[in-house]
C-alpha positions in Angstrom: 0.0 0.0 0.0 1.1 3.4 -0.9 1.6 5.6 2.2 1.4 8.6 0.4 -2.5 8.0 -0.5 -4.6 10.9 -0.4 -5.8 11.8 2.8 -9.5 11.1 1.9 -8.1 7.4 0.9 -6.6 7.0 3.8 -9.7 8.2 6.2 -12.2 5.7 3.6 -9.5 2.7 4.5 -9.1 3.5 8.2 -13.2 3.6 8.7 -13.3 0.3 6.8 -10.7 -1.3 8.6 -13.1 -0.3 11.8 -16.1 -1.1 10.7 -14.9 -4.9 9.6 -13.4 -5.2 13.1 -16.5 -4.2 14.5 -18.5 -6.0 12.5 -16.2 -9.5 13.4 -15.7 -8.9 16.6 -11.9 -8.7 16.2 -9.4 -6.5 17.8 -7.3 -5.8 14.8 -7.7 -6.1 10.9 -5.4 -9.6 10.3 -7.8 -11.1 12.1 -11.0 -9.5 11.3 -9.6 -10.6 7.6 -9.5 -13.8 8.7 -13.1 -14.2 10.6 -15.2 -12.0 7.6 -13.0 -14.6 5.3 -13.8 -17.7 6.9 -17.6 -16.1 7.4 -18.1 -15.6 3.3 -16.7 -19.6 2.7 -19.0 -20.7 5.1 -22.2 -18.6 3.1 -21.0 -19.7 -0.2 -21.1 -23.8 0.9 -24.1 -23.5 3.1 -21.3 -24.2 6.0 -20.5 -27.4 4.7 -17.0 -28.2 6.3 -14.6 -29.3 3.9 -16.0 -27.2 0.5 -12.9 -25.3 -0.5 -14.1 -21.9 -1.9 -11.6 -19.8 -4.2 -11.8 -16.1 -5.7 
């Protein structure tokens, strides 16, 4: 990631990063990655354990 985004980028990624720890649970956004990841696979095969799902 570019450091030297535009301020109004960097305000739109920091209120995203909060909001998808919010919305997980999660104290900080490797993990909140993780859990809204894990969250989506589980949608996509009906929480069958054991469906890989890829992008």
């Amino acid at each position: 990631m570019d450091v030297r985004a535009e301020p109004a980028a960097q305000d739109l990624l920091r209120d995203t990063a909060y909001t998808l720890c919010v919305a997980t649970g999660a104290r900080d956004v490797e993990s909140a990655l993780t859990l809204a990841r894990t969250r989506i696979a589980e949608d996509a095969t009906n929480g069958e354990p054991g469906v890989e799902v890829t992008a």
